[in-house]
LUMRO-465730 format. One line per field, with one value per residue: x, y, z negated of N, C-alpha, C in turn; residue in three letters. Coordinates in steps of 0.05 Angstrom, whole numbers, always signed. Atoms other than C-alpha are relative to their C-alpha. Layout:
BEGIN
n_east X:...
n_north Y:...
n_up Z:...
ca_east X:...
ca_north Y:...
ca_up Z:...
c_east X:...
c_north Y:...
c_up Z:...
rest Ala:...
end
This chain:
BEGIN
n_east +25:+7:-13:+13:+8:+28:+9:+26:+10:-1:-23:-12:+6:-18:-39:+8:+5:-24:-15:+9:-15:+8:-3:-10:+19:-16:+9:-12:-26:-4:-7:-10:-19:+1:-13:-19:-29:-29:-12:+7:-23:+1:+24:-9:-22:+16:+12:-19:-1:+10:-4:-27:+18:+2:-26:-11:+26:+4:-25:+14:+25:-9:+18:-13:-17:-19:-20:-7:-8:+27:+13:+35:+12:+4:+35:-10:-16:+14:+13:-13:-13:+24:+14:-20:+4:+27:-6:-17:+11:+6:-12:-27:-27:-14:+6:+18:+33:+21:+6:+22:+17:+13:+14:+24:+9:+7:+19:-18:-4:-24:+13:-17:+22:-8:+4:-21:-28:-5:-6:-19:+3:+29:-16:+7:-9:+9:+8:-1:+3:-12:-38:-3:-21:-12:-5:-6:-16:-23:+18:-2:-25:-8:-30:+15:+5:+22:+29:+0:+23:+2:+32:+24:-11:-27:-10:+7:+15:+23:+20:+6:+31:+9:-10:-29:-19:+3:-2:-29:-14:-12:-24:-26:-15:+2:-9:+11:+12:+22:+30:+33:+11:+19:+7:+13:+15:+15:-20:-15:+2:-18:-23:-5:-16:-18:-34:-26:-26:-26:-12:+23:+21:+22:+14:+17:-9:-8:+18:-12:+34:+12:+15:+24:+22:+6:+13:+22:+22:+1:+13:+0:-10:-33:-10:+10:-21:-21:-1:+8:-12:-24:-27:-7:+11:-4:-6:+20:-12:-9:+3:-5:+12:+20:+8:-9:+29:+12:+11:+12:+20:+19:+4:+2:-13:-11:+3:+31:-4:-3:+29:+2:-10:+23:+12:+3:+9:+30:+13:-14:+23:+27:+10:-11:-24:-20:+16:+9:-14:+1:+4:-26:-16:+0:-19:-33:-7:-5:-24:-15:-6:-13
n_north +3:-12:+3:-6:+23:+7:-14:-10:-25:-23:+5:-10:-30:-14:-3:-10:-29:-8:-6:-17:-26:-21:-12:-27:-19:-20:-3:+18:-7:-28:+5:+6:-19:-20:+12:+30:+6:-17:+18:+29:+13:+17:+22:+21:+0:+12:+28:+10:+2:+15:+27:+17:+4:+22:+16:+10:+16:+37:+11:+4:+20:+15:-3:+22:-20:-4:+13:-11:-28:-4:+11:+19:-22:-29:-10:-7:-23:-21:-4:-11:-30:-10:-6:-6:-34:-16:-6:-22:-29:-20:-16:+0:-28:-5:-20:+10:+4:-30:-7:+27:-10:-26:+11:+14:-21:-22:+19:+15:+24:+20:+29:+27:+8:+33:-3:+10:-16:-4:+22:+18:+2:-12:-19:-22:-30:-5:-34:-29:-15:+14:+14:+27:+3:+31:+12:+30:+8:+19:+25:+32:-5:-2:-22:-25:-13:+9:-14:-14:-21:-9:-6:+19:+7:+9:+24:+15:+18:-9:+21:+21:-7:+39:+30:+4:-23:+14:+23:-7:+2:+14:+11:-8:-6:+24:+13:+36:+3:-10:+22:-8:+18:+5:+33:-11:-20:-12:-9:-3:-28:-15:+11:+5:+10:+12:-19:+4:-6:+6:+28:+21:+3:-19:-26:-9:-25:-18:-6:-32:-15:-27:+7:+18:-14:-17:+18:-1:-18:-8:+20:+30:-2:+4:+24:+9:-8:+21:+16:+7:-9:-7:+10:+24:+17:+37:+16:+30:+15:+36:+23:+5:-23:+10:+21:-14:-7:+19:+14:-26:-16:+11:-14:+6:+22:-12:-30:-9:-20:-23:+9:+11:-24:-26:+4:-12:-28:-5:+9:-14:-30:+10:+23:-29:+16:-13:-17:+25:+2:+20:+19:-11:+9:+30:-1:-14:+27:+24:-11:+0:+30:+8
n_up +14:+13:+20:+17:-1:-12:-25:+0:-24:+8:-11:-27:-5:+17:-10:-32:+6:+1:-27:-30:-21:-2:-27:+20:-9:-12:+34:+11:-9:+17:+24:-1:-2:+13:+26:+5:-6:+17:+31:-5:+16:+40:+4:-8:+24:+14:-4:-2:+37:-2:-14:+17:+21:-1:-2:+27:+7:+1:+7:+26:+0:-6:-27:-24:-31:+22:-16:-23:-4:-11:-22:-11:+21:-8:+9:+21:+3:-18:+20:+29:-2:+9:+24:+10:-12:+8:+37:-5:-7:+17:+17:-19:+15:-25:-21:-29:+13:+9:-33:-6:+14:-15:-32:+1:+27:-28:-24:-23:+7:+7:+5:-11:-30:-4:-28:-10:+9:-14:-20:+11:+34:+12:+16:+19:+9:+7:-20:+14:-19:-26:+4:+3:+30:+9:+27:+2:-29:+6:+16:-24:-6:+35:-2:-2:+28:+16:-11:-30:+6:-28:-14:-7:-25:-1:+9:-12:+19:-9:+12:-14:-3:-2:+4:-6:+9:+26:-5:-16:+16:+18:-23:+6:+28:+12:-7:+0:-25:-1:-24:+1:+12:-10:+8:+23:-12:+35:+17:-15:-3:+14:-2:-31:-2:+23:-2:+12:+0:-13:+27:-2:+11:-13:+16:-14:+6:+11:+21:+19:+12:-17:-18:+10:+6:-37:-18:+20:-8:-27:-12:-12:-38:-2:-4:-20:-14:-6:+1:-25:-18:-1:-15:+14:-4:-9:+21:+11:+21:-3:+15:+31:+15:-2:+19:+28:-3:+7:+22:+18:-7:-27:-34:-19:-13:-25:+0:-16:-20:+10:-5:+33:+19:+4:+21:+36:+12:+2:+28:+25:-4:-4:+28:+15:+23:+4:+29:+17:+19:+6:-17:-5:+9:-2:-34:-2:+13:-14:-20:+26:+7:-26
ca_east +144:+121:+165:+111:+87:+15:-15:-78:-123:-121:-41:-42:-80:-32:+33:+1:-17:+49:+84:+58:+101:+74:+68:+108:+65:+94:+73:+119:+176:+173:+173:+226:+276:+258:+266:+316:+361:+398:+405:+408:+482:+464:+401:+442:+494:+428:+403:+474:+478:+412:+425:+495:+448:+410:+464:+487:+418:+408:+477:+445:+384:+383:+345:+354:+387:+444:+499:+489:+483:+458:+452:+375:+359:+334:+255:+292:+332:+284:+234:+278:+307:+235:+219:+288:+270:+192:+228:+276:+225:+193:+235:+295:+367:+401:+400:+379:+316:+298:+293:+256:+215:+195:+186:+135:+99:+88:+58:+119:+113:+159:+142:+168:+154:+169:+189:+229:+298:+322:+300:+338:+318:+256:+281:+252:+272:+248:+202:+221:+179:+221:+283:+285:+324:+364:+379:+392:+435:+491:+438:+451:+517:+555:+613:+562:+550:+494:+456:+438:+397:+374:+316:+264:+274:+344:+343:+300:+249:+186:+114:+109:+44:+36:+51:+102:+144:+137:+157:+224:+254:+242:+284:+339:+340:+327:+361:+308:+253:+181:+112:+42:+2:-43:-57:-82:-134:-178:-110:-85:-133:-94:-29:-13:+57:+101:+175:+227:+289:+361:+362:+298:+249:+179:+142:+76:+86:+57:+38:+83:+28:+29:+21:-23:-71:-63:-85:-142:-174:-171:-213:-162:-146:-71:-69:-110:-67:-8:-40:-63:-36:+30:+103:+111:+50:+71:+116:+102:+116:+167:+144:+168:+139:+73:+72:+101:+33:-4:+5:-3:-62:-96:-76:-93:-56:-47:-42:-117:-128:-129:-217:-207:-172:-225:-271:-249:-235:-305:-333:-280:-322:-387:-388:-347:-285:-248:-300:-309:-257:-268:-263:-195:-165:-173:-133:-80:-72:-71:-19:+21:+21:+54
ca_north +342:+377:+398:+389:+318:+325:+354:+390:+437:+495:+483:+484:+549:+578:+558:+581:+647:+658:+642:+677:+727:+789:+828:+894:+962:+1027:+1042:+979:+1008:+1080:+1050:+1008:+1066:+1109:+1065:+1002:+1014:+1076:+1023:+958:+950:+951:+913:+861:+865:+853:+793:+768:+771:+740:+684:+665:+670:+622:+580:+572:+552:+495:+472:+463:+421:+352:+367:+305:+354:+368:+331:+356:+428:+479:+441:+425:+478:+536:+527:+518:+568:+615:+603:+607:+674:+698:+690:+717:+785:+797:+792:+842:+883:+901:+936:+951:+985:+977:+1021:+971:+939:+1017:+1021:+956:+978:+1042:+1014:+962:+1021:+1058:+1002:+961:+890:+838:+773:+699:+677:+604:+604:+581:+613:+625:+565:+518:+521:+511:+573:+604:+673:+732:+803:+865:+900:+899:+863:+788:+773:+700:+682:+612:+620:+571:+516:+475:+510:+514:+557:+613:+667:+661:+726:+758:+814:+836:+873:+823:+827:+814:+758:+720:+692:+676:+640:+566:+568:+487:+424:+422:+486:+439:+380:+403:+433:+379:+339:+386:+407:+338:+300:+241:+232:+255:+204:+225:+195:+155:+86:+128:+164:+191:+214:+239:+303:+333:+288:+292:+270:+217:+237:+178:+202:+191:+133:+100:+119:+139:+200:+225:+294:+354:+368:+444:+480:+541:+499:+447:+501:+536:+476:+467:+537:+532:+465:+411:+445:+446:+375:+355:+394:+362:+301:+305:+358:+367:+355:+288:+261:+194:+177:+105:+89:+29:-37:-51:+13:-7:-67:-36:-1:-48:-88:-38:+3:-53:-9:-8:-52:-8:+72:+102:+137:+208:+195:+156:+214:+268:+225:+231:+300:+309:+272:+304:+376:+351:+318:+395:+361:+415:+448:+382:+388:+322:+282:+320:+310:+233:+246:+281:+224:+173:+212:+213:+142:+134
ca_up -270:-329:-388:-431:-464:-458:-395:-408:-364:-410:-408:-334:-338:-379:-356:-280:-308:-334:-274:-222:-180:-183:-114:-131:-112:-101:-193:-207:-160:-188:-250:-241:-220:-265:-328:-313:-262:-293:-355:-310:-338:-410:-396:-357:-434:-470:-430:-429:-510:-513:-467:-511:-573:-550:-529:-595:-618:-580:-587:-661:-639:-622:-551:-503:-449:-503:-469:-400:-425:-384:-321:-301:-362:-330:-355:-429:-427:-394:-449:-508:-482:-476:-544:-568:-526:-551:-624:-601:-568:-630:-652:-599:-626:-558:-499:-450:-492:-504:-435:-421:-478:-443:-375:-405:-454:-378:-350:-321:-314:-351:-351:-340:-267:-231:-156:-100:-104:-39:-3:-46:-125:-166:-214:-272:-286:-312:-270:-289:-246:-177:-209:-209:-284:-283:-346:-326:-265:-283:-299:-221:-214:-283:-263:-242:-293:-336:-317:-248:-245:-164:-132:-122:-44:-49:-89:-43:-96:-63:-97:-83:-44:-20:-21:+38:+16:-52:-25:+20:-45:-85:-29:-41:-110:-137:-87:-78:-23:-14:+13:+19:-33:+10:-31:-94:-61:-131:-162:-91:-83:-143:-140:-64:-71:-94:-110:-108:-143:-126:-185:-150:-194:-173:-201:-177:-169:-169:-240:-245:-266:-212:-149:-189:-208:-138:-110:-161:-142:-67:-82:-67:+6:-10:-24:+35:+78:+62:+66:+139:+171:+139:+156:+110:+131:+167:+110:+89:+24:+14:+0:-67:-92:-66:-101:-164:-161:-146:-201:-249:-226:-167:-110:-46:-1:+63:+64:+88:+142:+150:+164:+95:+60:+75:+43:-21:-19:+7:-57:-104:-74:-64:-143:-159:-194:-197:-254:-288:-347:-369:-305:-285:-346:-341:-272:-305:-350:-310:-259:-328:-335:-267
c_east -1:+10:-11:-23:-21:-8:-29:-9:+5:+37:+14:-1:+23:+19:-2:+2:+24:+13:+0:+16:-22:+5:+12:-21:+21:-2:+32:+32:+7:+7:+27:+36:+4:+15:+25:+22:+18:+8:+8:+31:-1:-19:+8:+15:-15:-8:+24:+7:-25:+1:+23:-7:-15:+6:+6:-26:-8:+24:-8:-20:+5:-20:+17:+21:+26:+21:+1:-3:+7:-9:-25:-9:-13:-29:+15:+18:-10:-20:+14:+13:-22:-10:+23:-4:-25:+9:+8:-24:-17:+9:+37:+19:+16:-6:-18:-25:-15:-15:-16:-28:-14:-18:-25:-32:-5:-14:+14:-8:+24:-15:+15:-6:+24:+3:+19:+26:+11:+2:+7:+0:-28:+27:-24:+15:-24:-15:-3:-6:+5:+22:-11:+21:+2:+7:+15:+11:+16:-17:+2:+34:+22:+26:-10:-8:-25:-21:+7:-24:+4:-26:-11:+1:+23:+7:-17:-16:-36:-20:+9:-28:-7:+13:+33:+26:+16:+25:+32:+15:+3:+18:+34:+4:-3:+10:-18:-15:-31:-21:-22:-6:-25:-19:-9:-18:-18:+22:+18:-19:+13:+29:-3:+32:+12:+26:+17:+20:+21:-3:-23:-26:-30:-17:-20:+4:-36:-12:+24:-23:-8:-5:-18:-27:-8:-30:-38:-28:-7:-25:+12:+10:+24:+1:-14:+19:+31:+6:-1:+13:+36:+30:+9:-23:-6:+24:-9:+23:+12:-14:-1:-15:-37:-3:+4:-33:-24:-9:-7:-32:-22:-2:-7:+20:+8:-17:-23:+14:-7:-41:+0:+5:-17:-27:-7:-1:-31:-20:+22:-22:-24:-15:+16:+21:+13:-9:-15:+30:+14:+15:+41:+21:+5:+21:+29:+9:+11:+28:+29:+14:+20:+30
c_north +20:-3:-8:-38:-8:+24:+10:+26:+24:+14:+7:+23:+25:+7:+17:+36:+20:-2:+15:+26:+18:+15:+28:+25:+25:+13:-11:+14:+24:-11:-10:+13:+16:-11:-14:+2:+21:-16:-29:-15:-13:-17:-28:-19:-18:-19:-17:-11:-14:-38:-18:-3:-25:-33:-23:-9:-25:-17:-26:-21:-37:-10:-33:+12:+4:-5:+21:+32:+16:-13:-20:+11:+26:+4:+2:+16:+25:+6:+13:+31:+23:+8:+14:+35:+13:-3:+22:+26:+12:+19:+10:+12:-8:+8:-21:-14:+18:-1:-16:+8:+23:+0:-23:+18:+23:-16:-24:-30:-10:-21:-24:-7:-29:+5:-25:+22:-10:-36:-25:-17:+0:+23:+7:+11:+13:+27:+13:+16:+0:-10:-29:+3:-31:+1:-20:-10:-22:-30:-18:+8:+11:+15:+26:+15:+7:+13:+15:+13:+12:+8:-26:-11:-10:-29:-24:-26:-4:-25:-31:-3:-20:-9:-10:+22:-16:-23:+4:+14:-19:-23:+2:+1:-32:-31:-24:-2:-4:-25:+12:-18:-13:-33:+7:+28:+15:+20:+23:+43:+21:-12:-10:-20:-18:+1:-23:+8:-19:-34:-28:+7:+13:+9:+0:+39:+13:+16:+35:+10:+24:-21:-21:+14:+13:-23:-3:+26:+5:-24:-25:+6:-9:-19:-17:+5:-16:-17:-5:+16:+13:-12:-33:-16:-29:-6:-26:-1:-22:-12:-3:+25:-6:-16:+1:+15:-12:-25:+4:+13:-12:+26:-2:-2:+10:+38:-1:+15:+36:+3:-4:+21:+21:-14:+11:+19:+19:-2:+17:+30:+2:+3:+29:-11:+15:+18:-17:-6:-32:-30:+6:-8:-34:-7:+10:-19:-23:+7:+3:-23:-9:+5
c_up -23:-24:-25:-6:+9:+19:-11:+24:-16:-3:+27:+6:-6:+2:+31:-13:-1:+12:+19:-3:+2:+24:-15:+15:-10:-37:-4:+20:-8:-26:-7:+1:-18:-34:-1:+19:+0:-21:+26:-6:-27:+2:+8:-30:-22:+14:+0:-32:-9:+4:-25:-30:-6:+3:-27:-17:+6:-4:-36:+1:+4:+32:+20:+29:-10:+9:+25:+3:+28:+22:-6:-25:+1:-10:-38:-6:-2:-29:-27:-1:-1:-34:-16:+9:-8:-22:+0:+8:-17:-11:+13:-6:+26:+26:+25:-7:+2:+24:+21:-16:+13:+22:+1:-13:+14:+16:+29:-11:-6:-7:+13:+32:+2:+26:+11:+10:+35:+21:-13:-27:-2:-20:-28:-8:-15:+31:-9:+20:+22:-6:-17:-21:-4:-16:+1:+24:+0:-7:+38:+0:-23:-2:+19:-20:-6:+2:+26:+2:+30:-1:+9:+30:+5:-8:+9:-20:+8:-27:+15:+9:+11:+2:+18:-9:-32:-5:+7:-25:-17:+16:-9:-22:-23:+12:+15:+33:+2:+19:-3:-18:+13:-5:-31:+5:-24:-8:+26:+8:-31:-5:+33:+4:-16:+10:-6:-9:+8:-20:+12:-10:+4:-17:+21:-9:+21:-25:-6:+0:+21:+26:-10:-2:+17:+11:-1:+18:+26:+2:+6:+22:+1:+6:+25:+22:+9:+11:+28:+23:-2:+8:-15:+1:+12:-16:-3:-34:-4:-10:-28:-15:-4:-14:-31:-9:+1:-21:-32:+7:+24:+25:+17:+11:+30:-11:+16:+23:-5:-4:-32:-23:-1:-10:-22:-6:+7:-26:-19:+4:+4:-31:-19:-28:-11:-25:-22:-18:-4:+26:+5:-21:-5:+23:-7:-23:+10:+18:-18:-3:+27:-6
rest Unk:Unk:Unk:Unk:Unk:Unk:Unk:Unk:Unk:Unk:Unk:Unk:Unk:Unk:Unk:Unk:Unk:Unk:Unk:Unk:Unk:Unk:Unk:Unk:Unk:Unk:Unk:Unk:Unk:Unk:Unk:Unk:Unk:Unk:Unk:Unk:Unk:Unk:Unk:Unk:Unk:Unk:Unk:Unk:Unk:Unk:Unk:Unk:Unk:Unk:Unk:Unk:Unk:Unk:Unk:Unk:Unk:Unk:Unk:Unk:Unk:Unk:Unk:Unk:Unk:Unk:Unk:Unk:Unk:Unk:Unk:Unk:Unk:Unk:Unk:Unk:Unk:Unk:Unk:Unk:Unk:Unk:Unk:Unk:Unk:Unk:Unk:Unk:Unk:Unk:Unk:Unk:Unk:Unk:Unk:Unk:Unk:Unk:Unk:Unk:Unk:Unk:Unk:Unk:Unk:Unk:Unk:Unk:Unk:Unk:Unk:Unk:Unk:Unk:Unk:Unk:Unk:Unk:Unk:Unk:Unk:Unk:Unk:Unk:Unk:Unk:Unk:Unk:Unk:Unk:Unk:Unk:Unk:Unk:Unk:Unk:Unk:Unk:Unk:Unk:Unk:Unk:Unk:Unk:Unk:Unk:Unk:Unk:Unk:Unk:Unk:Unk:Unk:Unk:Unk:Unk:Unk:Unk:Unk:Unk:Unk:Unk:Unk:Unk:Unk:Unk:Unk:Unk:Unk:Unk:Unk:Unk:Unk:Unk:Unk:Unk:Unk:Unk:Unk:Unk:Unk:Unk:Unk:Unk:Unk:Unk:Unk:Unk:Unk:Unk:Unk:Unk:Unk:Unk:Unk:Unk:Unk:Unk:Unk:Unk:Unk:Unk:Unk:Unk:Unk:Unk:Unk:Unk:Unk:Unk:Unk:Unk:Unk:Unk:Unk:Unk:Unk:Unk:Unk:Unk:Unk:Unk:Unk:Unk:Unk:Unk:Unk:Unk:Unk:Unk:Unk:Unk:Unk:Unk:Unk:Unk:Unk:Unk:Unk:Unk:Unk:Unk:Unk:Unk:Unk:Unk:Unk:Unk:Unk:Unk:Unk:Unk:Unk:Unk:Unk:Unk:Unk:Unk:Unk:Unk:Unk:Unk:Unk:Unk:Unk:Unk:Unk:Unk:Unk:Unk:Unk:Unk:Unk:Unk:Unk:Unk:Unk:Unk:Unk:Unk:Unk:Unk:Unk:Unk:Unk:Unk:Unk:Unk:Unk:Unk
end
């Protein structure tokens, strides 16, 4: 779910914006050669010195994660290393910043992005152009070293672009077990899934902000998709969960049908939900409360 206490739409916009994978173009690969990977040692030295910077910063805090240090830290890490490098880049005295510096000051992209990591990881890193920049490698596997710097192709980092691609890592990288949301039909064309974890506990997922906002501008298709024609669609939700729901929120009492489900997302696009501020954020509230 979303690192972030309150969920807002201008939030989702935001964090989406900033994620997004950049398609590389034949500019961003010239560029890339020319500036970063004659330096991509020292630039690896400077994100390495960075990273152990920040380190010792949160060490300092009293962050709830604190204990389990870095594992399941890769969006806090990622961020804090961010803001530790646009300090630096005003003003850069080491060879591999210069050279980042240069390659952005020509028109190279650098920016945070959010994906799926070879199949297996949600990740945040950084894109330097055509070089995928981990920061926060050691954050599932803690005896992996802290930065990894690959061509973009190489390092097998693609967009998350729906719900099942969504769904099958959070499987893996979270261990738990994925249902259609089909007994919270209102909340279900922008919350398609719900995510038992390993501990039991059920989340409505998917509030990350890049496939939330995907979903958003296609209209809702994503989550329909999922719902009807994707791979976790005869899921049933257990029992006890249902009723857990139910007595909270007066659920419905048997999963709809798939007839029932294009309903709503009929009326969600009909009634134009997706450009109704107000209405949405009442949805991302409520999906909060869950």
């Amino acid at each position: 779910m979303t690192q972030n206490a309150v969920l807002s739409l201008d939030f989702i916009k935001g964090q989406a914006e900033e994620e997004q994978i950049i398609p590389t173009n034949f500019k961003q690969v010239k560029l890339t050669k020319k500036f970063l990977l004659p330096r991509v040692k020292d630039l690896h030295d400077d994100m390495l010195r960075l990273r152990r910077q920040y380190d010792q910063e949160f060490y300092l805090t009293d962050h709830p994660k604190k204990d389990a240090y870095p594992k399941g830290c890769c969006y806090e890490i990622t961020k804090g290393v961010k803001t530790l490098l646009e300090r630096e880049l005003q003003s850069p005295k080491t060879v591999g910043l210069v050279a980042l510096r240069d390659f952005c000051l020509h028109g190279g992209i650098a920016k945070r992005v959010w994906g799926n990591l070879r199949h297996q990881y949600f990740q945040n890193a950084f894109q330097f152009g055509d070089l995928y920049v981990d920061v926060s490698n050691d954050t599932v596997t803690i005896t992996k070293p802290k930065v990894e710097i690959l061509p973009l192709g190489k390092a097998r980092f693609f967009p998350i672009t729906d719900y099942d691609i969504y769904a099958n890592l959070a499987e893996k990288y979270w261990n738990g077990k994925v249902y259609p949301n089909r007994i919270l039909p209102e909340l279900a064309v922008m919350f398609p899934v719900f995510f038992v974890s390993a501990e039991g506990e059920l989340q409505l997922h998917a509030n990350y902000q890049t496939i939330l906002y995907r979903n958003m501008q296609f209209d809702f298709a994503l989550a329909e998709k999922f719902l009807i024609k994707g791979a976790f669609q005869d899921r049933i939700l257990p029992d006890r969960y249902v009723d857990q729901l139910t007595k909270k929120f007066g659920v419905l009492e048997a999963a709809l049908s798939n007839n029932d489900i294009k309903r709503y997302f009929e009326i969600a696009r009909q009634s134009e939900l997706r450009l109704d501020a107000v209405r949405c954020q009442l949805l991302l509230d409520q999906a909060q409360a869950i």
